[in-house]
PyMOL Python script that loads the backbone (N, CA, C, O; Angstrom):
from pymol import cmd

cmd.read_pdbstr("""\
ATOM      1  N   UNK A   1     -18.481 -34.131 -67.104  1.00  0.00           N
ATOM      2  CA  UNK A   1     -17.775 -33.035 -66.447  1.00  0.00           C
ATOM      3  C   UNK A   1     -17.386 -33.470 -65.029  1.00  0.00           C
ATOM      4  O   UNK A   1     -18.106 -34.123 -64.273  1.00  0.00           O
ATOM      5  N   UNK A   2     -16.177 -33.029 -64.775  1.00  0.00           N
ATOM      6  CA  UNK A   2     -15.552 -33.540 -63.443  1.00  0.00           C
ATOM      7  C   UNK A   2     -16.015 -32.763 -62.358  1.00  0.00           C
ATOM      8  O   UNK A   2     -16.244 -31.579 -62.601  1.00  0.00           O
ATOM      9  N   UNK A   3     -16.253 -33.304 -60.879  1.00  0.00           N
ATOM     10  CA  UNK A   3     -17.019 -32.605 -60.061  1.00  0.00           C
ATOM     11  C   UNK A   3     -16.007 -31.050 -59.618  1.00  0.00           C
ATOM     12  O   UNK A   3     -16.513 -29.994 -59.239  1.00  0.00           O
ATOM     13  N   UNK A   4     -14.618 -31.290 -59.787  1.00  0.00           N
ATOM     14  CA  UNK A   4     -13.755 -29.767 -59.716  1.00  0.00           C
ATOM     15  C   UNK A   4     -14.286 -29.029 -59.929  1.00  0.00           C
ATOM     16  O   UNK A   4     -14.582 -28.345 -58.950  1.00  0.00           O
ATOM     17  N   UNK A   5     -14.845 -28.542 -61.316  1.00  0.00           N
ATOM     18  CA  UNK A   5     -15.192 -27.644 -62.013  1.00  0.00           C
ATOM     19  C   UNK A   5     -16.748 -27.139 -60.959  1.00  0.00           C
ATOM     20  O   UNK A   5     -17.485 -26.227 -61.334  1.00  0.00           O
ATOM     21  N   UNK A   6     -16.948 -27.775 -59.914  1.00  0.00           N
ATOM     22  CA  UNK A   6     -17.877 -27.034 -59.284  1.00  0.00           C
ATOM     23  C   UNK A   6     -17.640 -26.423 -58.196  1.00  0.00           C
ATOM     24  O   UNK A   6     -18.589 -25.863 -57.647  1.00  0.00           O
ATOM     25  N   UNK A   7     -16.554 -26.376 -57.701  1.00  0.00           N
ATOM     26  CA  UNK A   7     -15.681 -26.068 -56.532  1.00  0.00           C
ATOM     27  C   UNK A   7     -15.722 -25.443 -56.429  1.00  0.00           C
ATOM     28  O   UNK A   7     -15.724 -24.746 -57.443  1.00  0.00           O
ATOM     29  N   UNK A   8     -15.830 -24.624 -54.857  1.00  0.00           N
ATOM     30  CA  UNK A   8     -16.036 -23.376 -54.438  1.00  0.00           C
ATOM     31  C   UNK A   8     -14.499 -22.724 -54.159  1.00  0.00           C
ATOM     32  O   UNK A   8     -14.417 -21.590 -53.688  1.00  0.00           O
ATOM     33  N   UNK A   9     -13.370 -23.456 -54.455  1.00  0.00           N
ATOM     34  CA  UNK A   9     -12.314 -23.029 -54.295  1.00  0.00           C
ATOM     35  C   UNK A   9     -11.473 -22.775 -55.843  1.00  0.00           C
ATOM     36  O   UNK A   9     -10.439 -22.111 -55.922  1.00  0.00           O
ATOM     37  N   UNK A  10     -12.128 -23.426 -56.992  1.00  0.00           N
ATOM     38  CA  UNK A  10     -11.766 -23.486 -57.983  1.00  0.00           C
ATOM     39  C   UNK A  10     -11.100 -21.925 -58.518  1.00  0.00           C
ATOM     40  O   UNK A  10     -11.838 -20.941 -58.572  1.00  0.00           O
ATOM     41  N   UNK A  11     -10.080 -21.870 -58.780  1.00  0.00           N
ATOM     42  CA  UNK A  11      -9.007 -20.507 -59.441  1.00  0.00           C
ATOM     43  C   UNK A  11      -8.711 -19.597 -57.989  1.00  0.00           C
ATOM     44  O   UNK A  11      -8.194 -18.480 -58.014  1.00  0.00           O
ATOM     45  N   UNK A  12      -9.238 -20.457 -56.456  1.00  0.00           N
ATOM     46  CA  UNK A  12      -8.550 -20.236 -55.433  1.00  0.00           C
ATOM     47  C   UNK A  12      -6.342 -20.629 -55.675  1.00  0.00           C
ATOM     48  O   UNK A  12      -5.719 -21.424 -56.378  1.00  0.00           O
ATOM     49  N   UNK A  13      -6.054 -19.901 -54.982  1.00  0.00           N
ATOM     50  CA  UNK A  13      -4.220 -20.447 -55.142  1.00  0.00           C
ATOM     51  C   UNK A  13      -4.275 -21.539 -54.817  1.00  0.00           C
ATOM     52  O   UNK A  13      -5.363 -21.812 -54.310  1.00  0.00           O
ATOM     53  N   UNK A  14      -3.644 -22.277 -54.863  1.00  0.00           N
ATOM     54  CA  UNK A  14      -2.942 -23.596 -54.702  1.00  0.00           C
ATOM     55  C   UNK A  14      -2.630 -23.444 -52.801  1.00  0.00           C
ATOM     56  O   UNK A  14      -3.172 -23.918 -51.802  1.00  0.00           O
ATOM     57  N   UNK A  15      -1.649 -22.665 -53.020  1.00  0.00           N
ATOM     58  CA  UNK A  15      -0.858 -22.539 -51.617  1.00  0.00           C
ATOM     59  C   UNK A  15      -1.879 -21.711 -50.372  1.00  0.00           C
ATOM     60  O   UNK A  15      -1.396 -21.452 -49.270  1.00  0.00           O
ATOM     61  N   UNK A  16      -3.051 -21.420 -50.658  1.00  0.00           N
ATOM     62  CA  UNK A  16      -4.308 -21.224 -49.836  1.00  0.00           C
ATOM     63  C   UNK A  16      -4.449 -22.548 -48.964  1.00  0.00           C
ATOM     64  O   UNK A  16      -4.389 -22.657 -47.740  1.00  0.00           O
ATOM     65  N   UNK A  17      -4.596 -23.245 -49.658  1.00  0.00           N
ATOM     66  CA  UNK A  17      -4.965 -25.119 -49.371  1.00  0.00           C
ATOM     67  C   UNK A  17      -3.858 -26.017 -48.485  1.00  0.00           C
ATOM     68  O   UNK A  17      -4.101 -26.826 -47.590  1.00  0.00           O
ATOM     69  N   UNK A  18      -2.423 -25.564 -49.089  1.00  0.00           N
ATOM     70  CA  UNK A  18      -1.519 -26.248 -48.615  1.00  0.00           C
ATOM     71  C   UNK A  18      -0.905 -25.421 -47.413  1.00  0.00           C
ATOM     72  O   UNK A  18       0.169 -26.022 -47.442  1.00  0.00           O
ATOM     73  N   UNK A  19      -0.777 -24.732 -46.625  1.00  0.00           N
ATOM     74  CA  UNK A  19      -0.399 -23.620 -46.113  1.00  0.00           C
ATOM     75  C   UNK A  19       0.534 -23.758 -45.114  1.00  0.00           C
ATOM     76  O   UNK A  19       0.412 -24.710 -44.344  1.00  0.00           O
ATOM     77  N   UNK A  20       1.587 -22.864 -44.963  1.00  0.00           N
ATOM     78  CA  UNK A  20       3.226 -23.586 -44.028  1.00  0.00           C
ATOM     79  C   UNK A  20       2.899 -24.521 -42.875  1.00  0.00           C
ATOM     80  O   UNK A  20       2.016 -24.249 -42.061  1.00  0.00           O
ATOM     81  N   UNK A  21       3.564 -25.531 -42.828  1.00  0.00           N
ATOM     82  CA  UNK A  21       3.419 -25.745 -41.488  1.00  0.00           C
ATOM     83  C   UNK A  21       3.095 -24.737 -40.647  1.00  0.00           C
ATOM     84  O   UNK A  21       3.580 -23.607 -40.701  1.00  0.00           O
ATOM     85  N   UNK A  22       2.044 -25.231 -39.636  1.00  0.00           N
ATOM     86  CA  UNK A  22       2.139 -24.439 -38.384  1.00  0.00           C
ATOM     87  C   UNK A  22       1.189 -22.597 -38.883  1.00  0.00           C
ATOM     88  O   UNK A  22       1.077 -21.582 -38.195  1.00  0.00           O
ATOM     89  N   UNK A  23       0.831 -22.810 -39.924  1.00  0.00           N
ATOM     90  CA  UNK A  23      -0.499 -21.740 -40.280  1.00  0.00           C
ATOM     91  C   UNK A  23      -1.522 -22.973 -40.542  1.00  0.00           C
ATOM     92  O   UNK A  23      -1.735 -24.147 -40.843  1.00  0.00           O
ATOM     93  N   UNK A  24      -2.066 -21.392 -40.082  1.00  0.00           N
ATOM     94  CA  UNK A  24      -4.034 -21.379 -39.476  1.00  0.00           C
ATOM     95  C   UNK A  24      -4.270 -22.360 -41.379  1.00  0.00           C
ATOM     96  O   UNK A  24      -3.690 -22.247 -42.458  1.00  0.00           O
ATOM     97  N   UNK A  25      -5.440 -23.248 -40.855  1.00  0.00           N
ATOM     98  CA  UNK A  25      -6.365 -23.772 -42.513  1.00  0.00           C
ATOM     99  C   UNK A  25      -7.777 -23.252 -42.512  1.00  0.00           C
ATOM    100  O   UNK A  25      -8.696 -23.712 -43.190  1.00  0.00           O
ATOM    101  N   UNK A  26      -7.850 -22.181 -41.626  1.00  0.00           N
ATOM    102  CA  UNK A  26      -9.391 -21.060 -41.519  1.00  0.00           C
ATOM    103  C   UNK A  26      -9.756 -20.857 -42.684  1.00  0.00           C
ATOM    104  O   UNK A  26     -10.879 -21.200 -43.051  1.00  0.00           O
ATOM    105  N   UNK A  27      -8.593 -20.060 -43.771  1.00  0.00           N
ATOM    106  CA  UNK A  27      -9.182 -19.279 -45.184  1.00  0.00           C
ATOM    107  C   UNK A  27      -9.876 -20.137 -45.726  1.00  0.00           C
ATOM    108  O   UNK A  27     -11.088 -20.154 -45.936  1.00  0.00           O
ATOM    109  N   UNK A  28      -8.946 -20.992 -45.996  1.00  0.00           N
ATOM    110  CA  UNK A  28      -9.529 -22.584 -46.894  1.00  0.00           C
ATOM    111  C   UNK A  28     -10.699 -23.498 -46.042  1.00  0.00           C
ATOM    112  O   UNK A  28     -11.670 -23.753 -46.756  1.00  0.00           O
ATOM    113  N   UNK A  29     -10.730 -23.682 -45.569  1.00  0.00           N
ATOM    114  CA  UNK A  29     -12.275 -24.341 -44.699  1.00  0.00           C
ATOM    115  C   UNK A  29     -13.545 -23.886 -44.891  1.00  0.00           C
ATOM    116  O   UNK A  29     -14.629 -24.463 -44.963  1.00  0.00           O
ATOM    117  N   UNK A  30     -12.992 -21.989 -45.008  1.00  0.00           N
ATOM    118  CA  UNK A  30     -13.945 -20.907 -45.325  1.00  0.00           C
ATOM    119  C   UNK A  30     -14.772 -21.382 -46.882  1.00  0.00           C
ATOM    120  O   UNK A  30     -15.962 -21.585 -47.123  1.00  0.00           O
ATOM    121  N   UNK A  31     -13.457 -21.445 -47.811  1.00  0.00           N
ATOM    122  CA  UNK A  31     -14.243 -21.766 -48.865  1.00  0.00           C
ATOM    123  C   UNK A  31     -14.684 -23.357 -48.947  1.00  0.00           C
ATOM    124  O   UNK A  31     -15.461 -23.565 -49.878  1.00  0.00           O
ATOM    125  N   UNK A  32     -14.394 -24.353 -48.274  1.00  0.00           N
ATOM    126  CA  UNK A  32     -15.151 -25.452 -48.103  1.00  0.00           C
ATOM    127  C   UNK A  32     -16.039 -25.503 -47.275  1.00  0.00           C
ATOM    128  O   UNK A  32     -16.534 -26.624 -47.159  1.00  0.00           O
ATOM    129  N   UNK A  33     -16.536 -24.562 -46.505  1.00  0.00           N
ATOM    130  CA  UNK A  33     -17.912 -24.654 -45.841  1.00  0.00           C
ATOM    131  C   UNK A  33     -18.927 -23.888 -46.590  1.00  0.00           C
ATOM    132  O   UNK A  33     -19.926 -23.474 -46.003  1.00  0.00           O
ATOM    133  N   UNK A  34     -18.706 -23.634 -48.057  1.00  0.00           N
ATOM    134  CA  UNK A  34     -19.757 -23.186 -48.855  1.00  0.00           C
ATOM    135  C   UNK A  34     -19.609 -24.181 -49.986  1.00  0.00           C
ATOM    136  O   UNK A  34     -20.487 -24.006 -50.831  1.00  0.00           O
ATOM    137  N   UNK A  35     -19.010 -24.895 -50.191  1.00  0.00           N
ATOM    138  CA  UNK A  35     -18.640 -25.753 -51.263  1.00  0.00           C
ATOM    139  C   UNK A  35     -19.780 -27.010 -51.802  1.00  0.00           C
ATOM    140  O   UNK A  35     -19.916 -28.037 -51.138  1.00  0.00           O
ATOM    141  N   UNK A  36     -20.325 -26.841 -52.700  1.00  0.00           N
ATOM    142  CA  UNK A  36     -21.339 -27.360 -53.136  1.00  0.00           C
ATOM    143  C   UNK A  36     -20.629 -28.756 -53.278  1.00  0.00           C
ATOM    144  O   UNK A  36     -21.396 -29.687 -53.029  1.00  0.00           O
ATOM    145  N   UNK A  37     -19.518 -29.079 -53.575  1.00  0.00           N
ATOM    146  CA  UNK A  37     -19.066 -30.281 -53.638  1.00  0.00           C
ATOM    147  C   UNK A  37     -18.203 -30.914 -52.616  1.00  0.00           C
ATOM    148  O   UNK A  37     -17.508 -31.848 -53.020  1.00  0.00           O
ATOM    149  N   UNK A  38     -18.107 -30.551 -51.251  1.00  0.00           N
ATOM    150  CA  UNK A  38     -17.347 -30.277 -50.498  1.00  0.00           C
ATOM    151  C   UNK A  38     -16.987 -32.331 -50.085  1.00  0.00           C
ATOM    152  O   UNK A  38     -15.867 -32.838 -50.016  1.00  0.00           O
ATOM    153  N   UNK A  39     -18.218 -33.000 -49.909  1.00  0.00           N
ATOM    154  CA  UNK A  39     -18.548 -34.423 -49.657  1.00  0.00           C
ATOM    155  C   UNK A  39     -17.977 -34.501 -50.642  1.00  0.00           C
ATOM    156  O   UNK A  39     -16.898 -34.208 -50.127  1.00  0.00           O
ATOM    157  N   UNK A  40     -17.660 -34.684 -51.949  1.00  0.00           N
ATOM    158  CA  UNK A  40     -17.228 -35.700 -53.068  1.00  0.00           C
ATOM    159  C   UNK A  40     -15.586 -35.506 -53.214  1.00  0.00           C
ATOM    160  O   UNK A  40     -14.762 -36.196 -53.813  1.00  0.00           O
ATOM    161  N   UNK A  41     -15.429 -34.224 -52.383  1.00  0.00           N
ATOM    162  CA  UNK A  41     -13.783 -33.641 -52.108  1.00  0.00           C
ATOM    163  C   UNK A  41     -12.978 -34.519 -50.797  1.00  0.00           C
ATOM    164  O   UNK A  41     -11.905 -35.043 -50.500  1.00  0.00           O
ATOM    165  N   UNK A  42     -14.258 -34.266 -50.319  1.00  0.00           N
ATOM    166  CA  UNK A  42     -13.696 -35.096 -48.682  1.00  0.00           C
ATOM    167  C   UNK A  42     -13.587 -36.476 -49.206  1.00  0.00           C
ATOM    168  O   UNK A  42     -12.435 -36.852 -48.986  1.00  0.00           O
ATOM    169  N   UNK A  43     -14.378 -37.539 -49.892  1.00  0.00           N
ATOM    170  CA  UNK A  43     -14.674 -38.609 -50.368  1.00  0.00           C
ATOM    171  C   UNK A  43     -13.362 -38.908 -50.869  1.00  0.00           C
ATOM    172  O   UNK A  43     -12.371 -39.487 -50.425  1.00  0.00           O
ATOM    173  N   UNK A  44     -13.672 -38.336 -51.923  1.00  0.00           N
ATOM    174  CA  UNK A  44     -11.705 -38.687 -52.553  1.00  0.00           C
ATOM    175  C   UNK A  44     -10.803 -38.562 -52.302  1.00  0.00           C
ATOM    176  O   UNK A  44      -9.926 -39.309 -52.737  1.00  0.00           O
ATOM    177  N   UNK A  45     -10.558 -37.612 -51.519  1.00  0.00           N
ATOM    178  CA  UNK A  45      -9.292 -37.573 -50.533  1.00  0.00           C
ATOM    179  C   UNK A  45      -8.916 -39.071 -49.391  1.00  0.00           C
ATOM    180  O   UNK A  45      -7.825 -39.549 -49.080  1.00  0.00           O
ATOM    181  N   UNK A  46     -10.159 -39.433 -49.042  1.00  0.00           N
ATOM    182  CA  UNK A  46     -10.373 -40.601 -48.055  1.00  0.00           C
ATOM    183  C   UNK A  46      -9.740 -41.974 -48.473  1.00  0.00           C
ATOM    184  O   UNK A  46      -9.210 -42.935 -47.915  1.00  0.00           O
ATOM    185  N   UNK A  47     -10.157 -41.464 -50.090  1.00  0.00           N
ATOM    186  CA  UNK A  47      -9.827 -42.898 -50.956  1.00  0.00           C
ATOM    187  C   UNK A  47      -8.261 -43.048 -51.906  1.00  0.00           C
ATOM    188  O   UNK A  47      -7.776 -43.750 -52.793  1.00  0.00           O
ATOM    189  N   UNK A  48      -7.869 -41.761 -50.946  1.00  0.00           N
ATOM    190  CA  UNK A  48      -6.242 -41.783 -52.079  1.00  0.00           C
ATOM    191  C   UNK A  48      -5.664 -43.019 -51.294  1.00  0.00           C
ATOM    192  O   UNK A  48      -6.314 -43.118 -50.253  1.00  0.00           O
ATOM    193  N   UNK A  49      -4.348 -44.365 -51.405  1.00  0.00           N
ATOM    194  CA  UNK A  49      -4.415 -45.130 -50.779  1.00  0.00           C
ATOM    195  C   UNK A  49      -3.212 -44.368 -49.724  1.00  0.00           C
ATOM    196  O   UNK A  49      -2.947 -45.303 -48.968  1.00  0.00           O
ATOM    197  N   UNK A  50      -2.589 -43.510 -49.399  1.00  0.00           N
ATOM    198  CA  UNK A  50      -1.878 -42.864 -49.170  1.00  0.00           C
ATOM    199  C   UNK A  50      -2.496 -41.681 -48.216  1.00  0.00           C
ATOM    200  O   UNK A  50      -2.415 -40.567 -48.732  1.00  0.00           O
ATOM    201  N   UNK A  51      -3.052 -41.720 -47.016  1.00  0.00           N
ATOM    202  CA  UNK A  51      -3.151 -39.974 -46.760  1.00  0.00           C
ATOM    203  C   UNK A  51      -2.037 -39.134 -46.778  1.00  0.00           C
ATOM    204  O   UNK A  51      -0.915 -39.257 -46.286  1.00  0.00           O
ATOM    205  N   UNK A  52      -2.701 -38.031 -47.612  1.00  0.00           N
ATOM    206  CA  UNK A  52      -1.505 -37.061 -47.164  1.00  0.00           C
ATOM    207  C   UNK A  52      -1.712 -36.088 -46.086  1.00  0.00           C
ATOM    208  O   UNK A  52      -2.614 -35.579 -45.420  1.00  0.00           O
ATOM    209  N   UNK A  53      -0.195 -36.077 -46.265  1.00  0.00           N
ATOM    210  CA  UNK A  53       0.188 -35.367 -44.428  1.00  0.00           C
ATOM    211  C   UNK A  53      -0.098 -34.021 -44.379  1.00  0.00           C
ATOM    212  O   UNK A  53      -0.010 -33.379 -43.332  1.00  0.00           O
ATOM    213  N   UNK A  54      -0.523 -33.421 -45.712  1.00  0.00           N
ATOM    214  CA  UNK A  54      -0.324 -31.963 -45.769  1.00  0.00           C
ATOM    215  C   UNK A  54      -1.355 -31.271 -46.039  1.00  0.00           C
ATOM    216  O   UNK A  54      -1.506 -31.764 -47.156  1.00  0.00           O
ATOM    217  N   UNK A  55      -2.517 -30.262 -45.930  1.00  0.00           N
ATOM    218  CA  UNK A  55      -3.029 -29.548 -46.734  1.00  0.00           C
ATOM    219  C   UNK A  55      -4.705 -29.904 -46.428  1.00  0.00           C
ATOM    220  O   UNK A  55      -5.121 -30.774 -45.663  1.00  0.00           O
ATOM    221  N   UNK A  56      -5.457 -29.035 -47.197  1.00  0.00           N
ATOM    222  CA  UNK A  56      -7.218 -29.309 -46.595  1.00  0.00           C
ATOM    223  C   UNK A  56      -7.677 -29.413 -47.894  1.00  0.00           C
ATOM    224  O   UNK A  56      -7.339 -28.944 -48.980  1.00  0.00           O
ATOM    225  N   UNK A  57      -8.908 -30.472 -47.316  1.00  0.00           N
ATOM    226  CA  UNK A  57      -9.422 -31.087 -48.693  1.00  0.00           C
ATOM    227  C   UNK A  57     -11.110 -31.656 -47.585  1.00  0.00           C
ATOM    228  O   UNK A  57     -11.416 -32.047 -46.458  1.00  0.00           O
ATOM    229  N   UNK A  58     -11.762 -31.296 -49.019  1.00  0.00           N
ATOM    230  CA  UNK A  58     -13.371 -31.422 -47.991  1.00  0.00           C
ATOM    231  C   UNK A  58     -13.738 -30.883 -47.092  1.00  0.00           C
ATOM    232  O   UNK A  58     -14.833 -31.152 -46.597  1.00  0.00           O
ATOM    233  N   UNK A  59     -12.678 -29.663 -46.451  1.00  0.00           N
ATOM    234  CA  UNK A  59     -12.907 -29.257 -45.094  1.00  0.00           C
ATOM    235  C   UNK A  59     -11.858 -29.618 -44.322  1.00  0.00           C
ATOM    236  O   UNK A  59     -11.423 -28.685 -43.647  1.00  0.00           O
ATOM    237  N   UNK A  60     -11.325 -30.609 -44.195  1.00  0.00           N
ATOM    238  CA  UNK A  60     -10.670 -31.061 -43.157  1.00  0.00           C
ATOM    239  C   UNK A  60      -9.482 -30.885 -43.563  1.00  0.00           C
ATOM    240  O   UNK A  60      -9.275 -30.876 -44.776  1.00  0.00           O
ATOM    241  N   UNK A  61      -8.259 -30.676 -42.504  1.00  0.00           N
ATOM    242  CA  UNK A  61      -6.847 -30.581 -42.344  1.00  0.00           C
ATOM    243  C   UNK A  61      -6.662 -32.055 -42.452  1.00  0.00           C
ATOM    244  O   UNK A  61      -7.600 -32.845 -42.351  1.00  0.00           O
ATOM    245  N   UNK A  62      -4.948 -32.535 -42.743  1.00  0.00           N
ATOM    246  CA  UNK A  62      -4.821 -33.672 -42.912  1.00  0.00           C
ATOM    247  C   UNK A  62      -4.463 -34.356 -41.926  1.00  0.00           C
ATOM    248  O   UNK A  62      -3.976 -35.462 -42.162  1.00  0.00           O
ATOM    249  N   UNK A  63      -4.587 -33.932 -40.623  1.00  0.00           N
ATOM    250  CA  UNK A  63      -4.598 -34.547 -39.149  1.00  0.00           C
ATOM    251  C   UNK A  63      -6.183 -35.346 -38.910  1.00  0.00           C
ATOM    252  O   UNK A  63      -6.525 -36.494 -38.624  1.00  0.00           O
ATOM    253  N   UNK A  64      -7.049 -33.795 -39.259  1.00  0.00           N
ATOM    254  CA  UNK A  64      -9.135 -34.416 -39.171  1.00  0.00           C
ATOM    255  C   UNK A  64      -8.733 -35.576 -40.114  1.00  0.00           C
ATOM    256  O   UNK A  64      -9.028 -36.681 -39.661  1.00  0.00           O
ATOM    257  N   UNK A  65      -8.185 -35.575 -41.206  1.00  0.00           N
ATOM    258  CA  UNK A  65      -8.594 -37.303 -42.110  1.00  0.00           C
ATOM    259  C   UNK A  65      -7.794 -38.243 -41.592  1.00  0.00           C
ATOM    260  O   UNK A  65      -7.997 -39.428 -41.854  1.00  0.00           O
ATOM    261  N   UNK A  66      -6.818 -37.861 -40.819  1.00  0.00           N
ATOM    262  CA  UNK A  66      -6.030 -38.795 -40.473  1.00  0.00           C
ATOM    263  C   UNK A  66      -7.181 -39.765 -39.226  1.00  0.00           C
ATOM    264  O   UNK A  66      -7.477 -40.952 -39.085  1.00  0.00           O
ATOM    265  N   UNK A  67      -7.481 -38.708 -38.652  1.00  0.00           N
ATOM    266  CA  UNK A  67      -8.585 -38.827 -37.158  1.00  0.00           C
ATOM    267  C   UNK A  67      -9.682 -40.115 -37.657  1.00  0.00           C
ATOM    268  O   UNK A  67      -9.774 -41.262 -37.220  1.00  0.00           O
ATOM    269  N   UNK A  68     -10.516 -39.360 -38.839  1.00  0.00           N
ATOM    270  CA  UNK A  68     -11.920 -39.753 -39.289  1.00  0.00           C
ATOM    271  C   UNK A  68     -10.859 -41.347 -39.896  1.00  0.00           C
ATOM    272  O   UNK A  68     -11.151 -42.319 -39.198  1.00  0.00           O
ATOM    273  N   UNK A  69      -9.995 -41.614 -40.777  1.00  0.00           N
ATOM    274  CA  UNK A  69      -9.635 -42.723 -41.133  1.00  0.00           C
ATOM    275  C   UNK A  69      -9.077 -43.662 -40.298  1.00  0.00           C
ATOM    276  O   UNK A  69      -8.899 -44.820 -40.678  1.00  0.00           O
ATOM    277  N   UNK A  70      -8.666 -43.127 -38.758  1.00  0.00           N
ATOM    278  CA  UNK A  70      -8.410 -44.338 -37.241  1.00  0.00           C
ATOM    279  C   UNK A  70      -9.894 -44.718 -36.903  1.00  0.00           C
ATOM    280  O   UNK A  70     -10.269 -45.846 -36.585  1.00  0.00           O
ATOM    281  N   UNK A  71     -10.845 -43.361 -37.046  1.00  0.00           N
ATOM    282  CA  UNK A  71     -12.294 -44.284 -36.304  1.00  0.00           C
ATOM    283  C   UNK A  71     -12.878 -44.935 -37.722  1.00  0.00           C
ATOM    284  O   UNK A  71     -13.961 -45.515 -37.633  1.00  0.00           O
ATOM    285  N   UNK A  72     -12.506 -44.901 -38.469  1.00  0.00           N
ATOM    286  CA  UNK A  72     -13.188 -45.640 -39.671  1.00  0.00           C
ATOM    287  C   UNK A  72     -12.854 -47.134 -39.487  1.00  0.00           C
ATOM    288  O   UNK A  72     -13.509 -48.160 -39.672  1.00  0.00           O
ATOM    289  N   UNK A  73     -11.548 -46.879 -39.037  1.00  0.00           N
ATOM    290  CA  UNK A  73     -10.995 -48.504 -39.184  1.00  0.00           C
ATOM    291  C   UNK A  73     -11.318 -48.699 -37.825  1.00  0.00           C
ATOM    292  O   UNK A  73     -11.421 -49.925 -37.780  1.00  0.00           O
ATOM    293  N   UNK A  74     -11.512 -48.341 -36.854  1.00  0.00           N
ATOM    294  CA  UNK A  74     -11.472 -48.678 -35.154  1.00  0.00           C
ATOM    295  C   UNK A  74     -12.917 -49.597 -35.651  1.00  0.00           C
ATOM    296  O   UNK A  74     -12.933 -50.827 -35.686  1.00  0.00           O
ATOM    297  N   UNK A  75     -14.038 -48.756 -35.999  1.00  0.00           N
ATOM    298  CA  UNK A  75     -15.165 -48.918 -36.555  1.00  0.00           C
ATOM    299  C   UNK A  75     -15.329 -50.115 -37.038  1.00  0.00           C
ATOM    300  O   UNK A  75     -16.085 -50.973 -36.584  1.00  0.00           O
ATOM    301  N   UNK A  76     -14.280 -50.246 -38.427  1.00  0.00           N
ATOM    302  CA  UNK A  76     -14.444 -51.931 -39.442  1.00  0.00           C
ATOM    303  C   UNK A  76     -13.820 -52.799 -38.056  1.00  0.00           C
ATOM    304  O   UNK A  76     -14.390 -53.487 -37.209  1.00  0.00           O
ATOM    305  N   UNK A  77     -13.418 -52.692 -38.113  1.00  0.00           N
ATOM    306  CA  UNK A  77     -12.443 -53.603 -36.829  1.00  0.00           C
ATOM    307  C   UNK A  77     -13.489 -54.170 -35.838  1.00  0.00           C
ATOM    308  O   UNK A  77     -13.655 -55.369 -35.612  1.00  0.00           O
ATOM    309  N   UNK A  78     -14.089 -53.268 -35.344  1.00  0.00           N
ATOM    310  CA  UNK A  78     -15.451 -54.207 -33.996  1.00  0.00           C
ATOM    311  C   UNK A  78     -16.427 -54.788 -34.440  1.00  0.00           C
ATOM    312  O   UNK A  78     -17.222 -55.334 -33.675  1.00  0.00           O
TER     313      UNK A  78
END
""", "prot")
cmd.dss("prot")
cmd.show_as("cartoon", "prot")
cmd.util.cbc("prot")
cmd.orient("prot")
């Protein structure tokens, strides 16, 4: 069984997650700060080879992964 199916956002909308430019990602954070799988969400998102520019996943907006994936590499780098 795939870790989705444990998601605290699971049969949440779609467009909760992705939300217009320039709106709040509060609702959705909301349900990833109870999310029993919230690490294995953030995890895979980290590992798409591509970040995307849009939308929250693990908690974080796709600016925070953009952030956490410059000190990751600042990090490998020294």
């Amino acid at each position: 069984m795939s870790w989705e199916v444990h998601a605290a956002c699971k049969g949440a909308p779609i467009t909760l997650f992705f939300p217009e430019i320039g709106a709040s990602t509060r609702p959705a954070k909301k349900f990833c700060a109870v999310c029993p799988v919230r690490q294995v969400c953030l995890d895979t998102a980290m590992a798409l080879p591509v970040n995307e520019d849009h939308g929250v996943r693990g908690g974080m907006s796709a600016r925070a992964r953009r952030e956490l994936r410059q000190a990751q590499a600042l990090t490998l780098a020294a």
